[in-house]
PDB file of N, H, CA, C and O in Angstrom:
ATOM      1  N   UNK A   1      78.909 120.331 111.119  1.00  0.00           N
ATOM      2  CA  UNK A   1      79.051 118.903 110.982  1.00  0.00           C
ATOM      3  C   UNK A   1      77.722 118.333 110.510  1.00  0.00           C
ATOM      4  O   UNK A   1      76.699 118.909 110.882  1.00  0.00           O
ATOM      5  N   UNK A   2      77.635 117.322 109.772  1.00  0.00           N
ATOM      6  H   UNK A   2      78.466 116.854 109.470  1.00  0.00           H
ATOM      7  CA  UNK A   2      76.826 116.912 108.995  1.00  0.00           C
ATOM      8  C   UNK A   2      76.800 114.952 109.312  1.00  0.00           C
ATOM      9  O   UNK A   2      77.767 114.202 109.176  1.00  0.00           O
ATOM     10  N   UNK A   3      75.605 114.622 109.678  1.00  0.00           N
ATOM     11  H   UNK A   3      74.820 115.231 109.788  1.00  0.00           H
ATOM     12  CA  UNK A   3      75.383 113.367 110.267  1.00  0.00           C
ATOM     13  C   UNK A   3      74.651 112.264 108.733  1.00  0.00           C
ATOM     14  O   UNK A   3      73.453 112.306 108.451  1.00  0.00           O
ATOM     15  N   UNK A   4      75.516 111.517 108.072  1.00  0.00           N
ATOM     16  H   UNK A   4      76.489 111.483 108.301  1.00  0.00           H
ATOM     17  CA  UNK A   4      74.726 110.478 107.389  1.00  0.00           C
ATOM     18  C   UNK A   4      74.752 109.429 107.181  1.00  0.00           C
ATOM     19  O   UNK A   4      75.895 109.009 107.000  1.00  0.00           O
ATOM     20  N   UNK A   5      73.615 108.376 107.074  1.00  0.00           N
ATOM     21  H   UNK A   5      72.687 108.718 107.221  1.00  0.00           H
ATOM     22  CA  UNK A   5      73.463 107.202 107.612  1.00  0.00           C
ATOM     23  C   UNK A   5      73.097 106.486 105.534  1.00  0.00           C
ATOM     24  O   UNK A   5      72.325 106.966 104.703  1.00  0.00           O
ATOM     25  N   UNK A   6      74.004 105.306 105.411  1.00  0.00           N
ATOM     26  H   UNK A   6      74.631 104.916 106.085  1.00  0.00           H
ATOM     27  CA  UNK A   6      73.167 104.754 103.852  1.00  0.00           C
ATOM     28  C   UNK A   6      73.254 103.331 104.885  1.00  0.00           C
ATOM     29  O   UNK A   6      74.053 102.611 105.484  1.00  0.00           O
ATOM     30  N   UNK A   7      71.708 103.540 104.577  1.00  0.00           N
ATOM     31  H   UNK A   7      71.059 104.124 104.090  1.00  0.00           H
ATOM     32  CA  UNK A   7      71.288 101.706 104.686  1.00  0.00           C
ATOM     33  C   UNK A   7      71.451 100.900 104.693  1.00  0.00           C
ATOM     34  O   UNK A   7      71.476 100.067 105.598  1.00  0.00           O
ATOM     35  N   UNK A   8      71.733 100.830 103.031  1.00  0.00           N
ATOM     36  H   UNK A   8      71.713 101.507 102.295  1.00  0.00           H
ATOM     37  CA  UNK A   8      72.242 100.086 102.043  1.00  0.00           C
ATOM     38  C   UNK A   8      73.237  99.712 102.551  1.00  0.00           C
ATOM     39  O   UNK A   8      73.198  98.669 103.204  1.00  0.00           O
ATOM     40  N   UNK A   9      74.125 100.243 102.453  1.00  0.00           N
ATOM     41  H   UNK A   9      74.157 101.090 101.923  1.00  0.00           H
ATOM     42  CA  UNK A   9      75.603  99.817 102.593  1.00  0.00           C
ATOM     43  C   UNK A   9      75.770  99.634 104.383  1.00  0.00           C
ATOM     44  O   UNK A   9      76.717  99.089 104.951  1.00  0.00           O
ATOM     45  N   UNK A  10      74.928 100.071 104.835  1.00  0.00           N
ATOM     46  H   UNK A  10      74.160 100.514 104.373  1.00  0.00           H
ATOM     47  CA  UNK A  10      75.200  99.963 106.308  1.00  0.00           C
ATOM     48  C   UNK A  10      76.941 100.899 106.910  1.00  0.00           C
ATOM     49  O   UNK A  10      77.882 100.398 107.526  1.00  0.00           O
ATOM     50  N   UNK A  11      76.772 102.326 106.414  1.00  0.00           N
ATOM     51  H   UNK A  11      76.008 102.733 105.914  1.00  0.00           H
ATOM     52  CA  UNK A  11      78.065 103.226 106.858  1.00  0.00           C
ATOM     53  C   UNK A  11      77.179 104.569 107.369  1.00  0.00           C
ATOM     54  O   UNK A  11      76.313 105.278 106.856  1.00  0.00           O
ATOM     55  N   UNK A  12      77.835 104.526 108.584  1.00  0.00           N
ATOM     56  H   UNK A  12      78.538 103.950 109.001  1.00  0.00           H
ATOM     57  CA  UNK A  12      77.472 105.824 109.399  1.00  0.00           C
ATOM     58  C   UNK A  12      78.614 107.324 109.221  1.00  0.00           C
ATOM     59  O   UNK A  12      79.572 107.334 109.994  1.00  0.00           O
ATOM     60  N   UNK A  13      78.527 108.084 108.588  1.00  0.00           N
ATOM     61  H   UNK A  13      77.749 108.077 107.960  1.00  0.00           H
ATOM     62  CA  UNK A  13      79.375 109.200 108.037  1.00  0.00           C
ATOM     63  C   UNK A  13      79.156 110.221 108.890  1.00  0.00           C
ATOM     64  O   UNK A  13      77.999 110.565 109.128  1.00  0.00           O
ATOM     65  N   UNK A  14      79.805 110.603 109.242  1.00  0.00           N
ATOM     66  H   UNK A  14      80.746 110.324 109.049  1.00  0.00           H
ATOM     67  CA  UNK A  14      80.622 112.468 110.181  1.00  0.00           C
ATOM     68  C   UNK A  14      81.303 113.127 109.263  1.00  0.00           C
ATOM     69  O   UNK A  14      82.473 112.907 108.951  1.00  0.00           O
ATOM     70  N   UNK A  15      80.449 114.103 108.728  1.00  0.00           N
ATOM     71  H   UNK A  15      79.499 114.282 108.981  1.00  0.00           H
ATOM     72  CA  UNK A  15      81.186 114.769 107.873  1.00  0.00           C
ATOM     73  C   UNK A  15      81.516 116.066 108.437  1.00  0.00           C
ATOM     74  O   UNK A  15      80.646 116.910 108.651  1.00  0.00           O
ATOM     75  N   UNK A  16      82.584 116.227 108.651  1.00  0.00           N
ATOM     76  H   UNK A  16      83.291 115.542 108.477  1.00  0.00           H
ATOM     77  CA  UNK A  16      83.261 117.174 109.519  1.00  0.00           C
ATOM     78  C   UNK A  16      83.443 118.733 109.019  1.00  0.00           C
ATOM     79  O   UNK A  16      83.168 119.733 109.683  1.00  0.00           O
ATOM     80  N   UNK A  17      84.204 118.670 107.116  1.00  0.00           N
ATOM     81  H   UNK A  17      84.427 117.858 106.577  1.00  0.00           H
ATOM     82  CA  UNK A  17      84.181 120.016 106.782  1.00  0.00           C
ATOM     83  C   UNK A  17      83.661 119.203 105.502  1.00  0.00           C
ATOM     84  O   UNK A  17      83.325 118.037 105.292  1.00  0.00           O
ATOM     85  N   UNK A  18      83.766 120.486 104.682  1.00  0.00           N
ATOM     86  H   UNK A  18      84.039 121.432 104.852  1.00  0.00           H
ATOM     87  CA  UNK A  18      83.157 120.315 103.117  1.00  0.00           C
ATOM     88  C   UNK A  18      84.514 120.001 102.108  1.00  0.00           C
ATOM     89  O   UNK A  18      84.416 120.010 100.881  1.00  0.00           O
ATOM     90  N   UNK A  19      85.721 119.737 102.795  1.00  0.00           N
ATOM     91  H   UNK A  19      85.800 119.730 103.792  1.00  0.00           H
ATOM     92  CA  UNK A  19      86.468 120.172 102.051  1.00  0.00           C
ATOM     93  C   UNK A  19      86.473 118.561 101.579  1.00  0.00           C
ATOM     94  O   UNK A  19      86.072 117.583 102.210  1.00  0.00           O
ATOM     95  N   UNK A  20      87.123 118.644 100.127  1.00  0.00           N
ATOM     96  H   UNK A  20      87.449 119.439  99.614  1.00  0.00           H
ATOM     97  CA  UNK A  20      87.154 116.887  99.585  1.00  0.00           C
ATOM     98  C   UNK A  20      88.396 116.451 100.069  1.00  0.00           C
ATOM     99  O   UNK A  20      89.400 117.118  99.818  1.00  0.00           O
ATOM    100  N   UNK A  21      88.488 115.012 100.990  1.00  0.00           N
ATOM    101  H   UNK A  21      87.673 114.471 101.194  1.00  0.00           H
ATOM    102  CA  UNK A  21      89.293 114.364 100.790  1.00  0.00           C
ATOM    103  C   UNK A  21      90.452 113.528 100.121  1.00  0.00           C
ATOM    104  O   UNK A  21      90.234 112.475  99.523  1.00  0.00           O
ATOM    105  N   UNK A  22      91.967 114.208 100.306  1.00  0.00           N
ATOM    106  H   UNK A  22      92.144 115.064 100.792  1.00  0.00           H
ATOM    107  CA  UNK A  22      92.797 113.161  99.537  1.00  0.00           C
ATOM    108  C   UNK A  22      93.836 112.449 100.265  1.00  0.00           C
ATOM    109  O   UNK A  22      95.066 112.493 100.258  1.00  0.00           O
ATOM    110  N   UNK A  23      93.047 111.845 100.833  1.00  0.00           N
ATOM    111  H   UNK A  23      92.048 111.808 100.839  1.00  0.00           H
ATOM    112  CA  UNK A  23      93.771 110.750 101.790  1.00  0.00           C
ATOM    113  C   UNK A  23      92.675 110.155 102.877  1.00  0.00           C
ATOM    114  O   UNK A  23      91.740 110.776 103.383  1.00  0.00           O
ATOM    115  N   UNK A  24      92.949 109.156 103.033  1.00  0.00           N
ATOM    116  H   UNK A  24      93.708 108.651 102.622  1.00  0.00           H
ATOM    117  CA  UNK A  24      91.953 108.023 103.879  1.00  0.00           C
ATOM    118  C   UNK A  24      92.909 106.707 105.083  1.00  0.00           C
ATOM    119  O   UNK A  24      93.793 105.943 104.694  1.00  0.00           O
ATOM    120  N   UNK A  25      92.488 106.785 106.221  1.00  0.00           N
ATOM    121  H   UNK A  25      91.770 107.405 106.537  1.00  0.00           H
ATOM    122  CA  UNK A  25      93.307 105.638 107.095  1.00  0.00           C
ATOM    123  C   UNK A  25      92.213 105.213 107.456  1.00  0.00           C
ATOM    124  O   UNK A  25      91.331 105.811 108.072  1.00  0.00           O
ATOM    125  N   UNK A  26      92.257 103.417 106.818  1.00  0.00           N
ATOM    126  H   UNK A  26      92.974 102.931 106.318  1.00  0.00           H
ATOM    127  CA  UNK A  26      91.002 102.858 107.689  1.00  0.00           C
ATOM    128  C   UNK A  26      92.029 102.665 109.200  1.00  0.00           C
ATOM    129  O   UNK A  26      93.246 102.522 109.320  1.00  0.00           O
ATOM    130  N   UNK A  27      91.129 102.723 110.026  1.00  0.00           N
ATOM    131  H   UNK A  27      90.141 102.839 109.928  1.00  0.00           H
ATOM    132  CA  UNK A  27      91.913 102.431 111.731  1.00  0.00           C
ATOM    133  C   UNK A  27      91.363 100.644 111.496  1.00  0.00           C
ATOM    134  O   UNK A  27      90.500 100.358 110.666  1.00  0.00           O
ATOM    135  N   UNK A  28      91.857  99.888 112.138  1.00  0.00           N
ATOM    136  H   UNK A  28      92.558 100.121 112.812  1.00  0.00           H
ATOM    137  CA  UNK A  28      91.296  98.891 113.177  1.00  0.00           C
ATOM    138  C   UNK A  28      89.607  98.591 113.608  1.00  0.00           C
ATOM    139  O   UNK A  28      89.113  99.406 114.388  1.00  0.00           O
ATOM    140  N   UNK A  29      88.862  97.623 113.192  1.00  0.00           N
ATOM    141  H   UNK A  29      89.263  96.961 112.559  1.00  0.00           H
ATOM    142  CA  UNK A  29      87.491  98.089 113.358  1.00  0.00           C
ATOM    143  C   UNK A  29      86.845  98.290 112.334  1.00  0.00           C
ATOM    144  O   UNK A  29      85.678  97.905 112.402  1.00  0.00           O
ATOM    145  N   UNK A  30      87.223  98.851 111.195  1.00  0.00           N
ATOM    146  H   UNK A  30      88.172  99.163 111.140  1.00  0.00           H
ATOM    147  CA  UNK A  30      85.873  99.516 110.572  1.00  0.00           C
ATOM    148  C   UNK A  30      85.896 100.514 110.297  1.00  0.00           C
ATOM    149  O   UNK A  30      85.049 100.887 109.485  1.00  0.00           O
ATOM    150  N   UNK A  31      86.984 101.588 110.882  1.00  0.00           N
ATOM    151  H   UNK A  31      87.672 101.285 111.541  1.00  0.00           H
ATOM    152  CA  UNK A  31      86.728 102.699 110.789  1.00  0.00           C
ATOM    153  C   UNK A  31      87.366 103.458 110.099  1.00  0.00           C
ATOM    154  O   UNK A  31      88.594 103.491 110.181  1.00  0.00           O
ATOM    155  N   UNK A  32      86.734 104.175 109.333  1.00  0.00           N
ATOM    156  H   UNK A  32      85.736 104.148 109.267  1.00  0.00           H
ATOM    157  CA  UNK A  32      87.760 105.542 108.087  1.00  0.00           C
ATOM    158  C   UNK A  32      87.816 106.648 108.293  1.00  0.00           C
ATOM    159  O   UNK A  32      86.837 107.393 108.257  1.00  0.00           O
ATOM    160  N   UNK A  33      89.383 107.119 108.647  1.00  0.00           N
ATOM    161  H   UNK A  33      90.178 106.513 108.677  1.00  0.00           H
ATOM    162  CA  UNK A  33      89.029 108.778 108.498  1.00  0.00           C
ATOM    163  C   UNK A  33      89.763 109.238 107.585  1.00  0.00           C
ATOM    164  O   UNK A  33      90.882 108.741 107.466  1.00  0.00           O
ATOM    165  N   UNK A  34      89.310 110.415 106.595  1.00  0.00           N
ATOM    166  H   UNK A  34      88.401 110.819 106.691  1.00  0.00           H
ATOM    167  CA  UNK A  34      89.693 111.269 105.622  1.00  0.00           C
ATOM    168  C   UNK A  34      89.943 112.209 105.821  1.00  0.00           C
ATOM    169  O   UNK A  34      89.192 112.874 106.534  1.00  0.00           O
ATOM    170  N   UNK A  35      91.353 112.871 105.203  1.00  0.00           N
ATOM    171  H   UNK A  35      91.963 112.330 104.624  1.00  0.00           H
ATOM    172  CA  UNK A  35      92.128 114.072 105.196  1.00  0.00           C
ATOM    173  C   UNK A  35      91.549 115.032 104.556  1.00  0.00           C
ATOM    174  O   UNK A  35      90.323 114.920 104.552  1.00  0.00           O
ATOM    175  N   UNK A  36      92.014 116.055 103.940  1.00  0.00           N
ATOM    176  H   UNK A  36      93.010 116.146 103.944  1.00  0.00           H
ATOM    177  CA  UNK A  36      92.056 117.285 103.161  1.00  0.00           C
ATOM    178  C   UNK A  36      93.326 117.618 103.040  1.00  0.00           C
ATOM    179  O   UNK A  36      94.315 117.200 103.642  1.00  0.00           O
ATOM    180  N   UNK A  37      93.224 118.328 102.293  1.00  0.00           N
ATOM    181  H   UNK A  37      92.421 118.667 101.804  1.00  0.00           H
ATOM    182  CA  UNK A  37      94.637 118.722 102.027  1.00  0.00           C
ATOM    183  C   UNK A  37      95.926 119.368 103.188  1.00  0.00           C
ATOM    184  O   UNK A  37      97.153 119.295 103.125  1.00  0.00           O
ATOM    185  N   UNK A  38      95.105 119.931 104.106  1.00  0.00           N
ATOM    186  H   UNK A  38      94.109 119.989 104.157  1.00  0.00           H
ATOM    187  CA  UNK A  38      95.516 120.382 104.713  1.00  0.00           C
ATOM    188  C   UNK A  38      96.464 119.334 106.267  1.00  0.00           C
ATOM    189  O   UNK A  38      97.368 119.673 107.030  1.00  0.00           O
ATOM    190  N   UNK A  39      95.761 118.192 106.146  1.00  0.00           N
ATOM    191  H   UNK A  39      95.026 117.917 105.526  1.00  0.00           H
ATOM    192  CA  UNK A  39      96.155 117.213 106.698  1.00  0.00           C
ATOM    193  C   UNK A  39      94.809 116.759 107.898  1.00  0.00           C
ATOM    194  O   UNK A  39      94.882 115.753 108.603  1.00  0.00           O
ATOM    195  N   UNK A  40      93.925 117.493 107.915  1.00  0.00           N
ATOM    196  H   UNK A  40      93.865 118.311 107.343  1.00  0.00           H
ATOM    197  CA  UNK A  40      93.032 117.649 108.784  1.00  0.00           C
ATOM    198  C   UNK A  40      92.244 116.586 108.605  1.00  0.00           C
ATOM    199  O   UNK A  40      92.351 115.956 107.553  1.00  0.00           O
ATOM    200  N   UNK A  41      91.666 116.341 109.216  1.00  0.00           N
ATOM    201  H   UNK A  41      91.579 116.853 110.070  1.00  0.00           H
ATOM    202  CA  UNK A  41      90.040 115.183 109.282  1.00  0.00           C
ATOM    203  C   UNK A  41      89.054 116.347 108.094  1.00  0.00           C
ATOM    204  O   UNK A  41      89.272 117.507 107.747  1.00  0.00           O
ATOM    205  N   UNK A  42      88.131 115.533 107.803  1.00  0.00           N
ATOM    206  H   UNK A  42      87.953 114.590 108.086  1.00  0.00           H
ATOM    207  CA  UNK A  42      87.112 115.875 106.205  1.00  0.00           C
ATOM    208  C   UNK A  42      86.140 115.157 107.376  1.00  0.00           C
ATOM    209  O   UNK A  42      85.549 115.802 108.242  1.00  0.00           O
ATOM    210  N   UNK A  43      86.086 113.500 107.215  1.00  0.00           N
ATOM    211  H   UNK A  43      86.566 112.975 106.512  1.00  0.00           H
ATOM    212  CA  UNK A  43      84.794 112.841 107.463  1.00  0.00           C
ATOM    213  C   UNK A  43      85.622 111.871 108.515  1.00  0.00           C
ATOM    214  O   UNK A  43      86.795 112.098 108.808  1.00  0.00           O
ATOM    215  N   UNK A  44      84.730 110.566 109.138  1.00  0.00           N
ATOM    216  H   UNK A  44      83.777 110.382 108.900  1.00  0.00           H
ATOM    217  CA  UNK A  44      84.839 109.765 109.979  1.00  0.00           C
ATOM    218  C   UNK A  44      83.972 108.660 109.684  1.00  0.00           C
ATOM    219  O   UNK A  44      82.936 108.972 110.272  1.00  0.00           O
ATOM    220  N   UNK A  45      83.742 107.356 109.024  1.00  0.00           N
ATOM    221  H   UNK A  45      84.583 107.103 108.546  1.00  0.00           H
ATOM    222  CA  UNK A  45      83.007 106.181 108.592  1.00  0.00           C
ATOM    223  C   UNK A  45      83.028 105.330 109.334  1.00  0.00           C
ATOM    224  O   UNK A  45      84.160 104.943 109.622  1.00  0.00           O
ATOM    225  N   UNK A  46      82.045 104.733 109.901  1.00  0.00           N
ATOM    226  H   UNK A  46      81.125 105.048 109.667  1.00  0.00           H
ATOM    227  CA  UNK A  46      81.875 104.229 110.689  1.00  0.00           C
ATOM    228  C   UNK A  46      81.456 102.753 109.683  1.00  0.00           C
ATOM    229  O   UNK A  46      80.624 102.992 108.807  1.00  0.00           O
ATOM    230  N   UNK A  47      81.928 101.405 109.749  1.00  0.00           N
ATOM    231  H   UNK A  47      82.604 101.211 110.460  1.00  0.00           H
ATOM    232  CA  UNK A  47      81.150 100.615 108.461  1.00  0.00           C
ATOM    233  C   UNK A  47      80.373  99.539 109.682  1.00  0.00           C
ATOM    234  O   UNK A  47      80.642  99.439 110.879  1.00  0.00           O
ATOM    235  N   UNK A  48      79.645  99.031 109.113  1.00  0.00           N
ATOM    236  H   UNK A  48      79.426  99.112 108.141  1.00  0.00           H
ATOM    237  CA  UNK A  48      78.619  97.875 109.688  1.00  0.00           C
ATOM    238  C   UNK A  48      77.905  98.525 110.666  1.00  0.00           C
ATOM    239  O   UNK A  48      77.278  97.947 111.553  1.00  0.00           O
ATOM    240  N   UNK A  49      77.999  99.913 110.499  1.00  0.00           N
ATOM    241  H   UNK A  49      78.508 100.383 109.778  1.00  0.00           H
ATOM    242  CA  UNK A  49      77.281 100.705 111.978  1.00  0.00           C
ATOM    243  C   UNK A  49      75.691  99.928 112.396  1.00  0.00           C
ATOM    244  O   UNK A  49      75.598  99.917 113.624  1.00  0.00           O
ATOM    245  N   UNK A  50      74.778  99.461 111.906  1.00  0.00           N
ATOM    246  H   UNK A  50      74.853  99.469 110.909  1.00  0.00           H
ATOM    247  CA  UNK A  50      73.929  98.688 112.754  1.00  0.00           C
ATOM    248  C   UNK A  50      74.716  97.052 113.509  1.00  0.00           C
ATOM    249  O   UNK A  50      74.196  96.656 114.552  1.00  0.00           O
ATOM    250  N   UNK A  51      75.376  96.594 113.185  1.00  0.00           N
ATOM    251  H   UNK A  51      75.798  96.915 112.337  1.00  0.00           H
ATOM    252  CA  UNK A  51      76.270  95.518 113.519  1.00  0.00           C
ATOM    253  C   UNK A  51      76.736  96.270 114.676  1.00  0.00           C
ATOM    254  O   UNK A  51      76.194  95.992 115.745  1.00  0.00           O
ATOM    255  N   UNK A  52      77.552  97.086 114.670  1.00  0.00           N
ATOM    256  H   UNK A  52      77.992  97.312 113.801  1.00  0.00           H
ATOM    257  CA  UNK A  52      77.934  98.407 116.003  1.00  0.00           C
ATOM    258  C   UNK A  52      76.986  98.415 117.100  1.00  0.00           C
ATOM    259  O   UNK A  52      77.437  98.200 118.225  1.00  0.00           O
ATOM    260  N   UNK A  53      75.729  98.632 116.954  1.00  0.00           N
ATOM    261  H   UNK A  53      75.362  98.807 116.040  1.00  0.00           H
ATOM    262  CA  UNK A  53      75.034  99.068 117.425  1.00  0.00           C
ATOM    263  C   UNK A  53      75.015 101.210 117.455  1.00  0.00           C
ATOM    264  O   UNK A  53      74.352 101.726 118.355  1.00  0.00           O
ATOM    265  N   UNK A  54      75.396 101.689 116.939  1.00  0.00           N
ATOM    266  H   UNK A  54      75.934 101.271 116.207  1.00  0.00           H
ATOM    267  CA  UNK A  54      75.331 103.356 116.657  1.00  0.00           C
ATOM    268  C   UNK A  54      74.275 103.561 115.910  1.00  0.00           C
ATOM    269  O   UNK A  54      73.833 104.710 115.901  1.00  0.00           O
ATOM    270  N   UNK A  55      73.529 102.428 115.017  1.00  0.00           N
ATOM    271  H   UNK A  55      73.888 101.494 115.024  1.00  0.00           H
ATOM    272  CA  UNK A  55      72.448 102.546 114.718  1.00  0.00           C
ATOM    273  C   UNK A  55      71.199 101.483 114.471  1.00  0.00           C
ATOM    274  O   UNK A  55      71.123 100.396 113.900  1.00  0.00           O
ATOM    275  N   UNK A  56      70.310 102.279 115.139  1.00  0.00           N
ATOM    276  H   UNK A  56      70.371 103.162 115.604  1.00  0.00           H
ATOM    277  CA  UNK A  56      69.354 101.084 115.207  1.00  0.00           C
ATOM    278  C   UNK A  56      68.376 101.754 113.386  1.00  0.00           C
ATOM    279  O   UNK A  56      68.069 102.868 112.962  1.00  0.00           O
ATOM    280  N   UNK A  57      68.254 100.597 112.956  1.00  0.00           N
ATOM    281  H   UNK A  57      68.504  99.692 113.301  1.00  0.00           H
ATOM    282  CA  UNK A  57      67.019 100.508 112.049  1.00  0.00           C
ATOM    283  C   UNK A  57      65.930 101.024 112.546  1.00  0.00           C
ATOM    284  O   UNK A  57      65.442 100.570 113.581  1.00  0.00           O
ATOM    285  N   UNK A  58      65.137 102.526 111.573  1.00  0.00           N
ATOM    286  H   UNK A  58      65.533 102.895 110.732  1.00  0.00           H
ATOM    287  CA  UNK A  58      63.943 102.664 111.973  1.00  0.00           C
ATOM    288  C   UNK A  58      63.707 103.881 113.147  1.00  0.00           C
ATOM    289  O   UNK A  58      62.785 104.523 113.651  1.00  0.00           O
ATOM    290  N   UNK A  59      65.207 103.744 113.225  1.00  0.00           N
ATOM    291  H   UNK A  59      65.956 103.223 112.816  1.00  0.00           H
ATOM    292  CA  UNK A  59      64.867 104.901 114.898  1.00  0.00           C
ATOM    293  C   UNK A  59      66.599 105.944 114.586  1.00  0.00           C
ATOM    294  O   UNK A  59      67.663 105.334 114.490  1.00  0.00           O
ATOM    295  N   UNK A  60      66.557 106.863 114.522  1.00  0.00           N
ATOM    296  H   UNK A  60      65.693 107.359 114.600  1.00  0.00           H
ATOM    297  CA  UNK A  60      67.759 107.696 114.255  1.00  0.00           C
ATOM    298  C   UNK A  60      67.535 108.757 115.752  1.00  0.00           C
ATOM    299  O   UNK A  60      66.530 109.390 116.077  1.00  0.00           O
ATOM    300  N   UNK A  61      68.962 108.643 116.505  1.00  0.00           N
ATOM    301  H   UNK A  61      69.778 108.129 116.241  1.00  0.00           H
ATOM    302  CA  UNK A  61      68.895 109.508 117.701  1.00  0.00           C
ATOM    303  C   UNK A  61      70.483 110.202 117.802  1.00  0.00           C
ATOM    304  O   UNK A  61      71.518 109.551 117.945  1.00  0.00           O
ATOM    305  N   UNK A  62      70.392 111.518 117.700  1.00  0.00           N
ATOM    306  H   UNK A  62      69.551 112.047 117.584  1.00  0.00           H
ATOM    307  CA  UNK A  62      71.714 112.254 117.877  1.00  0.00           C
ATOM    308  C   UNK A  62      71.532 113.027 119.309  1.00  0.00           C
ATOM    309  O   UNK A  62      70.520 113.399 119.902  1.00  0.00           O
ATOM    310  N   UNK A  63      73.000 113.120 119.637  1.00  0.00           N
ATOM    311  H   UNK A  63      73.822 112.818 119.155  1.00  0.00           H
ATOM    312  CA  UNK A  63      72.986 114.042 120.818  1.00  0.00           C
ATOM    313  C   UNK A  63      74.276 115.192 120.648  1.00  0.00           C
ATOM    314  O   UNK A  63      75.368 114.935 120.143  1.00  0.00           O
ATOM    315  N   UNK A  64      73.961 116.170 121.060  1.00  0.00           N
ATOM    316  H   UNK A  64      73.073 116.379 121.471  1.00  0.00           H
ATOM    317  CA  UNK A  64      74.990 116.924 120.366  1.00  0.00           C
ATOM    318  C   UNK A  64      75.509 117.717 121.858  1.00  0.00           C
ATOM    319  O   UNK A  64      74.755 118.560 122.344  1.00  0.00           O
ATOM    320  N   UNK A  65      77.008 117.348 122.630  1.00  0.00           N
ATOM    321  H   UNK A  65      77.620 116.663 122.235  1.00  0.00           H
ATOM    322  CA  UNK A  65      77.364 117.822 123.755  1.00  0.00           C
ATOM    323  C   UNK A  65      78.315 118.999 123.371  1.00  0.00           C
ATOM    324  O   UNK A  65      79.032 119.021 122.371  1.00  0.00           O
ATOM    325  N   UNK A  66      78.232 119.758 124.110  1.00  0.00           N
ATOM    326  H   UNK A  66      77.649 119.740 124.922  1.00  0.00           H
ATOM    327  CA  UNK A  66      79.212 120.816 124.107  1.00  0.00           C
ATOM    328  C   UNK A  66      79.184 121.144 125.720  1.00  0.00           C
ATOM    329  O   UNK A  66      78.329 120.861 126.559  1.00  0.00           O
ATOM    330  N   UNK A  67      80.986 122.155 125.899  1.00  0.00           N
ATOM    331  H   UNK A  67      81.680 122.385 125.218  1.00  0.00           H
ATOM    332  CA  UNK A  67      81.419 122.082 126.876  1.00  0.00           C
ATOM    333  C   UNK A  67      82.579 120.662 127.953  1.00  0.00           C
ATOM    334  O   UNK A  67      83.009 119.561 127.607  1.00  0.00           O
ATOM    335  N   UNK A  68      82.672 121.252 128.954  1.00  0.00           N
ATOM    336  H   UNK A  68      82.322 122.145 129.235  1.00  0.00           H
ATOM    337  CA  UNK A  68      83.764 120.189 129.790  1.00  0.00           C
ATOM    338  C   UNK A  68      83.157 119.250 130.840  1.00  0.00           C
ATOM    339  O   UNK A  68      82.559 119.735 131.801  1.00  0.00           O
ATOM    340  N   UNK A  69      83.284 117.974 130.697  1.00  0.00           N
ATOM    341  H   UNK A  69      83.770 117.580 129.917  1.00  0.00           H
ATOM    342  CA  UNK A  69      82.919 117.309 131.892  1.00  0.00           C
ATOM    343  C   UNK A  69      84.123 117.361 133.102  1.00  0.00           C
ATOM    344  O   UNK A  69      85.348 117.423 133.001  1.00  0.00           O
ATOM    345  N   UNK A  70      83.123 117.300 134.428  1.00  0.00           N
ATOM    346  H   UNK A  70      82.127 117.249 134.510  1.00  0.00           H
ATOM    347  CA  UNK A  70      83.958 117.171 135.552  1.00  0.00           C
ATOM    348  C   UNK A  70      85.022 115.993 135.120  1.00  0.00           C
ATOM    349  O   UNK A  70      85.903 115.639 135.904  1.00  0.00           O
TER     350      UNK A  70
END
């Protein structure tokens, strides 16, 4: 998985596989996720992500969990 942030445009991207997307559902919010052919998730867009708060200007912080919570 692959984490990217454009400024510019203010969109926070999860790019999930490499495969190209042909199909897109914005949800409710802001948010886009893209298919593959296969029907699977590709990416996840997050738009106005500093408006969100998921990203602050100036400061980039990931956390990466694995495993089950109680």
């Amino acid at each position: 998985m692959r984490i990217r942030y454009d400024q510019e445009s203010d969109v926070l991207r999860l790019l999930l596989r490499d495969d190209p997307p042909v199909d897109a559902i914005e949800e409710p919010g802001g948010v886009i996720v893209s298919y593959g052919a296969d029907g699977e998730p590709v990416s996840v867009e997050f738009l106005a992500a500093s408006a969100r708060r998921l990203i602050r200007h100036g400061e980039v912080s990931v956390t990466l969990e694995s495993g089950t919570r109680p």
